[in-house]
N, C-alpha and C positions, 0 to 999 in steps of 0.2 A: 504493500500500500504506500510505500514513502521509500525512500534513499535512503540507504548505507551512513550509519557514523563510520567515520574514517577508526581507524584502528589507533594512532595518536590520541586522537581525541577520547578515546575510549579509557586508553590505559589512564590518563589523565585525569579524565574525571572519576576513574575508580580509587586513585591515589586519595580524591580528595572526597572523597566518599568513608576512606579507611576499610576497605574492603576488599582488600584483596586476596582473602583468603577463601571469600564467596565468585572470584574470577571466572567468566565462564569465556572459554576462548570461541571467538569469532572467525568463522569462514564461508565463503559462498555456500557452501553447501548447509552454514545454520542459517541461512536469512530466508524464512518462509513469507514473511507478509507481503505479499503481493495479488495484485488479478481480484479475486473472489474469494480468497481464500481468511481467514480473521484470526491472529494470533490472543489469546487472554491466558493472563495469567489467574490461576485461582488458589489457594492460601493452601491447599491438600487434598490429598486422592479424593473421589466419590468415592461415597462408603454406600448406604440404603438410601437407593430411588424407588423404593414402595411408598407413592405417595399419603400412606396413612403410617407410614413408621424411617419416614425420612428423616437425617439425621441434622440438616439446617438448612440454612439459605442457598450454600454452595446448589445441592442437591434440588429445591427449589429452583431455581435460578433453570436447572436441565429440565426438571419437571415443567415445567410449564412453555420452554420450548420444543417439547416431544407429543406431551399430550395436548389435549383442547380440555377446556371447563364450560359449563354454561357461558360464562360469560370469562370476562378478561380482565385485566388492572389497565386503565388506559393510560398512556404514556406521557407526563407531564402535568398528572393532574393526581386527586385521591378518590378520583371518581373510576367507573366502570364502565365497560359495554357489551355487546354479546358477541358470543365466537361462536361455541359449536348452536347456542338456541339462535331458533330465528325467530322465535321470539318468549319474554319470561315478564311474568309480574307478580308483585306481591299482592293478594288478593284480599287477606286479610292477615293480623298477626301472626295466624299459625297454620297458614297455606300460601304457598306459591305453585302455581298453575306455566307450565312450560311446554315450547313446542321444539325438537330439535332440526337444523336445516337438513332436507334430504343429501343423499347419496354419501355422506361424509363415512371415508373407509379409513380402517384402521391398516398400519403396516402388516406389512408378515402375512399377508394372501389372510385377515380375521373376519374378513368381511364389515361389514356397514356397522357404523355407530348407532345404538336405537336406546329405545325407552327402556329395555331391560335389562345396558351396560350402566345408563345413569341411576337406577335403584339399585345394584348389585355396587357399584362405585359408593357411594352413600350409606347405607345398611351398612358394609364393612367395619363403621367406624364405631358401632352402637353392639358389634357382635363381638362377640372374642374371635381371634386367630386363630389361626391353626394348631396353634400350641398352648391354644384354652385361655391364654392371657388379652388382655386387652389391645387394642394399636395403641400406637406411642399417641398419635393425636387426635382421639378419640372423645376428648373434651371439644373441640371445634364443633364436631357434630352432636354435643351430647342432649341438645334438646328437638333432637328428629325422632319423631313417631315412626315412618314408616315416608317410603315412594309407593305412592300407587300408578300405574301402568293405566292410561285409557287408550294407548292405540300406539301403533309401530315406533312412532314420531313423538310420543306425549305421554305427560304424565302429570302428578299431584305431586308437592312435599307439603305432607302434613309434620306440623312440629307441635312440642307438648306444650310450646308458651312462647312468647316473645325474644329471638335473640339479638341485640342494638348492630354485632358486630358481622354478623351474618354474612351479609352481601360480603364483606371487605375483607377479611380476614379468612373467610371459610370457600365463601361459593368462588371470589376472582383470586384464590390462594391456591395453594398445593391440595388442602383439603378438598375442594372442589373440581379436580380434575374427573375425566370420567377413560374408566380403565375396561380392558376386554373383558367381560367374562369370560370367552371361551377361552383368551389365553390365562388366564389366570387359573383356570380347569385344569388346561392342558399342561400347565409348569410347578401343579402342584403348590400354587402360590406362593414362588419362589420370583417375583416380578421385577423384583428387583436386578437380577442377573438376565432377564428378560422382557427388556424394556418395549411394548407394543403400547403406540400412539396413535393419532392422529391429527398432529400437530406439526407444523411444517418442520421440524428437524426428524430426524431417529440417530440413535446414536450406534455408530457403529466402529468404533473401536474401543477398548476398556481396556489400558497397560496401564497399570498401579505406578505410582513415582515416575511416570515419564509422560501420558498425554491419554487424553481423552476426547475421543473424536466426533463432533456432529456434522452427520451431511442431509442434503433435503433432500425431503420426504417426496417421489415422484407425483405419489397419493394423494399431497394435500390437495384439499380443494379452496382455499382460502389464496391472499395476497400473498405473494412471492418474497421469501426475503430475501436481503440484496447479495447474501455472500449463501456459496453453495456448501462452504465447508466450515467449521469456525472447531480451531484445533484448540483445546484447553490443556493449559500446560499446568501440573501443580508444583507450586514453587513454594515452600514454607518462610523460608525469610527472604522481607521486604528488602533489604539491597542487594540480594541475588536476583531478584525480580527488577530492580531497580539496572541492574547491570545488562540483563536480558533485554531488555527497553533499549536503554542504550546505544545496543549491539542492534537492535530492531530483530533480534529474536520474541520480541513483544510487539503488537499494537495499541494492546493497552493492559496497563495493570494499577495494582495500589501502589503507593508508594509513603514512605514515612514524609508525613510533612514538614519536619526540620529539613528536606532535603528538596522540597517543592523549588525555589527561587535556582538551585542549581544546576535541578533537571529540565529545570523551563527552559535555562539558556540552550539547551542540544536543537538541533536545529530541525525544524517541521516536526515540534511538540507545542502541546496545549496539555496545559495542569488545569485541571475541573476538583473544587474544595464543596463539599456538604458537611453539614453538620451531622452527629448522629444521633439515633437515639436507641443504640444497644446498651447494655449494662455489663460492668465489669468489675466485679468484688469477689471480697474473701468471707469464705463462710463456713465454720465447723462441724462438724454430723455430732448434730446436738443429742443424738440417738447414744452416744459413744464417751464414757468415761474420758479427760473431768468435765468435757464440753456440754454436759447435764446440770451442769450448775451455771448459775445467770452467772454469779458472779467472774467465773471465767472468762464467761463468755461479754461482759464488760469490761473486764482487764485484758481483754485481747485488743477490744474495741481503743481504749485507752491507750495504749501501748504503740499502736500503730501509726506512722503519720502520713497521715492519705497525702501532704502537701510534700511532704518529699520525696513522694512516688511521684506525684504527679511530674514535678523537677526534673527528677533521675531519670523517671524512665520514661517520659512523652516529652522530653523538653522545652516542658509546660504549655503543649499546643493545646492540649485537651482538658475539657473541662471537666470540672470538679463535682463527682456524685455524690447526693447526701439522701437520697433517697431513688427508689427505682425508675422512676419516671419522668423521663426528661422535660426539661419546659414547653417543647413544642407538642404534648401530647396533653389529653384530655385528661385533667384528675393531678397536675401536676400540684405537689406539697408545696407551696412556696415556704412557708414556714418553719420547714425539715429542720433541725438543729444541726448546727455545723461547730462538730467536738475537733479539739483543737488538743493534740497529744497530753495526756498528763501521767508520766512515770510514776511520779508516787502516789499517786489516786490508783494506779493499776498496782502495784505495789499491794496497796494497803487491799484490795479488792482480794488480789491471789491469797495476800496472808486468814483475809474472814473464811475465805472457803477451804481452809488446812494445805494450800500450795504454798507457804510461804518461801520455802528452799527452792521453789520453782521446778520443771519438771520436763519430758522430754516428748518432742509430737515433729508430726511430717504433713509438710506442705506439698502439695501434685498438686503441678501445673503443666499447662502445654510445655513444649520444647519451643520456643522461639524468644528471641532476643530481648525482646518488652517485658515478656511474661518472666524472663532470667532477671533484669535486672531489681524488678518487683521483687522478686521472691527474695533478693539479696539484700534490698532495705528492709524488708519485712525480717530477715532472720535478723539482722544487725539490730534493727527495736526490740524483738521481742528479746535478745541476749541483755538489752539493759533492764528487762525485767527478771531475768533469771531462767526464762524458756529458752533451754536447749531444740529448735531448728532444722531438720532434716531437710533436705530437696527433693523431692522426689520429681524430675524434671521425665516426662514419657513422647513420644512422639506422637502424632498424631490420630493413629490410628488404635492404639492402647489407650491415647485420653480417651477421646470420644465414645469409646467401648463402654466407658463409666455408665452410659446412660441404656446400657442395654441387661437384661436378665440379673437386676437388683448388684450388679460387679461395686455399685458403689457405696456399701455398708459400711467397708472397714476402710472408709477414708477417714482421715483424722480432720485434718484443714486444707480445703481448696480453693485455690487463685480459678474463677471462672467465669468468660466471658460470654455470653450471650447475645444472638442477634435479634435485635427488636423487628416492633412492624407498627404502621400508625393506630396503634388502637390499644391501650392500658390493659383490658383484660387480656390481649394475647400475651404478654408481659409476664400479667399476672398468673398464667394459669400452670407454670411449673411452680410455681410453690403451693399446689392443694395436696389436701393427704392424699388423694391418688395417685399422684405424680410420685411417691415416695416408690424406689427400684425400678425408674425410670430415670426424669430429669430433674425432680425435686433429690438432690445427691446428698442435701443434707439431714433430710429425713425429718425436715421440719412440719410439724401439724398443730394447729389451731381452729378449734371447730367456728370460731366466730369466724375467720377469717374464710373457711369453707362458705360460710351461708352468705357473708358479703358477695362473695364470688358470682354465685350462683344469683343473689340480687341483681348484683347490677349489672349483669350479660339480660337480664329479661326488665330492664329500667332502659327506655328508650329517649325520657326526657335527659337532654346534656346535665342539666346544672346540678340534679340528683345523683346521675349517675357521676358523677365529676368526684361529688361529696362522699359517695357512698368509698372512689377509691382512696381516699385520701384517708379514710377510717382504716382502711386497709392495710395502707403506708404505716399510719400509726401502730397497727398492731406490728408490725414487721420490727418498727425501730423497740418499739419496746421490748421485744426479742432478744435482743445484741445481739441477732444471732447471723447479722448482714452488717460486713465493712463495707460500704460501697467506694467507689474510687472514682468512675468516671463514666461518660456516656458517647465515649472516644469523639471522632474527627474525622473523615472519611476524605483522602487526598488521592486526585487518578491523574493519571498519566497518558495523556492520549496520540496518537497522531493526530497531524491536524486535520491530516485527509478523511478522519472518521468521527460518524457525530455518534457518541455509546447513549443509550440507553440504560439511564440507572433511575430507580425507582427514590421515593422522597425519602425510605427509610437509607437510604446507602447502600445497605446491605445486598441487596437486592438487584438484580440487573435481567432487564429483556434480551436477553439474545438476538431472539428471531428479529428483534426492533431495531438494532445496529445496522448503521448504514453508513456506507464508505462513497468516496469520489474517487 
């Protein structure tokens, strides 16, 4: 898509980067961006693209370039439109009434999309799996009664009461895609390794630690998008991906924004900045001796200083979390308290709960450089209170595993980030006790905080439901059982020849939407 950095220029700015240890050497034969073809970087391998036990955004991001949903997230706005219906309405609170557009065929010779792939897509999320446990995102759907089936093309969702987030986070989300039954039959619902859409991409390459390939779907029936192939490359740390840019082994990727003004200078790049609004904190399994007692679990809160994280390890680009919900979202705390380190108040905390001599615990976090340098201020405070510190630093694919088959009981304390989406209760819904041996890692449960939940996904008025989450927040901080730290910064790197497609939360990107010159 763009011209060669010269190789001078290269080695140059990786000096002044300090990275040379992340080098990746350059030669005709790495420079892919060009023609139709769309180089991205994304942060680690795909892991589960079963869109009801997908494992985040990344996987997201493919899901919705493979499959079609009712409807879609439209691009540049936080509103929706319709894909595979031709046409859907909310009829009353707890029916929507849908019609799907003819002839839309799924890959892999599945035959046509119909009314009884979109109730089998749906139900999914309301039944247990195959292995009798529930999906991972089974709260998205959890106030659907049933799809009823009125004809080839049509159908009903009856739901048991009002959901506010419905449209936005469920139906033009991952939750809302609509998948084959027959293939899902035929794989033993193993979908994930067997990805059938009908969405303009299909993916057809899958090599772990090296690329992941989408090419179009001959099948689609929808608008064409501009590139026929878009090679996903996963790069764990951001100035190896920073360097792969560079090189124009990249079209476009993240990049650390202390490094934004230097990468802007490389020639035909454009840096594109959003704010975010994921969350990124440390937090105990309060399930797990001594993190059962508050008192600890305030003397950790104490102990730590969220402003020298900030310093150390964003060099101070990113703003400061004092509670989950960032200010651009609905329910945001203004009022959050903003604790400022106090040694001996933590001190005096560990001595009331019999820790005085202080005692020894392990932090797991991802393996990446932000995530190291955290965990190295974090062990450094908590030594001046007497907490001996481990690292338990895992790669990417062992972290994330945490959130599968209960793997994260016997975690002590973990550094963990999360990708938001614009709507509080999608936020909110890994800390309910159901989430606990999934994504709730800490094994945290408050029945008030359950029935909030549940309130205000069926509270359609803003300024209640606003209120209702901000009761919420407060039961969380009176917890101490969440350091929050921050609600990151989201800085890309583009060619200039290409306009990307990223959604409001950051997180998030259209694929099929990316259009080059």
């Amino acid at each position: 898509m763009s011209s060669k950095l010269s190789r001078r220029r290269l080695i140059k700015t990786a000096a002044s980067l300090g990275a040379a240890a992340a080098f990746i050497t350059i030669s005709p034969s790495n420079v892919f961006a060009t023609g139709k073809k769309l180089l991205v970087r994304i942060p680690r391998d795909l892991q589960n693209l079963d869109p009801a036990n997908r494992t985040g955004p990344i996987e997201v991001n493919v899901i919705l370039a493979v499959y079609q949903g009712l409807i879609k997230p439209k691009l540049g706005t936080l509103e929706f439109e319709n894909d595979a219906a031709a046409s859907i309405a909310q009829v009353s609170d707890t029916l929507i009434e849908f019609t799907l557009k003819d002839n839309l065929m799924f890959s892999g010779g599945f035959g046509q999309v119909t009314a009884q792939d979109v109730k089998f897509s749906f139900e999914r999320f309301i039944k247990p799996g195959p292995d009798g446990k529930k999906v991972a995102f089974a709260d998205d759907w959890a106030v659907l009664d049933s799809v009823e089936v009125t004809g080839p093309l049509s159908g009903r969702i009856h739901l048991k009461g009002p959901k506010a987030s419905l449209w936005t986070t469920t139906l033009a989300d991952g939750s809302g895609v609509i998948v084959s039954k027959k293939a899902f039959q035929k794989f033993g619902g193993k979908i994930s390794a067997n990805v059938i859409g009908s969405g303009p991409y299909m993916l057809a390459e899958s090599t772990p630690g090296t690329r992941f390939v989408l090419t179009a779907n001959p099948d689609f029936k929808g608008p064409k998008s501009h590139f026929e192939e878009i090679d996903l490359r996963p790069i764990t740390e951001l100035r190896t991906a920073e360097l792969a840019f560079l090189g124009r082994e990249l079209d476009f990727t993240q990049i650390d924004p202390v490094r934004s003004e230097e990468i802007g200078k490389s020639p035909a790049t454009k840096i594109i900045k959003k704010s975010g609004i994921d969350y990124v904190w440390i937090g105990p399994n309060i399930a797990k001796p001594p993190f059962d007692k508050h008192e600890v679990r305030e003397a950790l809160r104490l102990a730590i200083d969220v402003d020298a994280i900030l310093a150390g390890a964003y060099n101070g680009f990113a703003p400061r979390a004092n509670a989950i919900l960032a200010p651009e979202l609905l329910g945001d705390w203004k009022d959050a308290p903003v604790r400022a380190r106090d040694v001996e108040a933590a001190k005096a905390l560990l001595a009331k709960a019999g820790l005085g001599s202080g005692f020894k615990t392990r932090l797991t976090i991802l393996n990446t450089s932000v995530f190291q340098a955290i965990a190295a201020i974090v062990q450094a405070n908590l030594a001046d209170v007497g907490i001996d510190l481990e690292i338990d630093s895992r790669d990417s694919g062992a972290y994330w595993a945490l959130g599968e088959n209960d793997a994260s009981k016997d975690l002590d304390l973990s550094l963990i980030e999360f990708p938001g989406k614009m709507d509080a209760g999608f936020q909110m819904q890994w800390f309910t006790t159901s989430q606990i041996g999934l994504w709730n890692w800490q094994r945290w449960s408050n029945p008030e905080f359950d029935a909030l939940f549940v309130k205000a996904e069926a509270t359609l008025d803003d300024k209640k439901r606003s209120e209702i989450y901000v009761q919420m927040q407060q039961l969380m901080d009176k917890s101490a059982a969440f350091i929050w730290i921050t609600y990151n910064v989201y800085t890309f790197a583009s060619v200039d020849t290409l306009t990307p497609a990223i959604l409001p939360s950051g997180s998030n990107l259209l694929l099929q939407d990316f259009v080059g010159t």
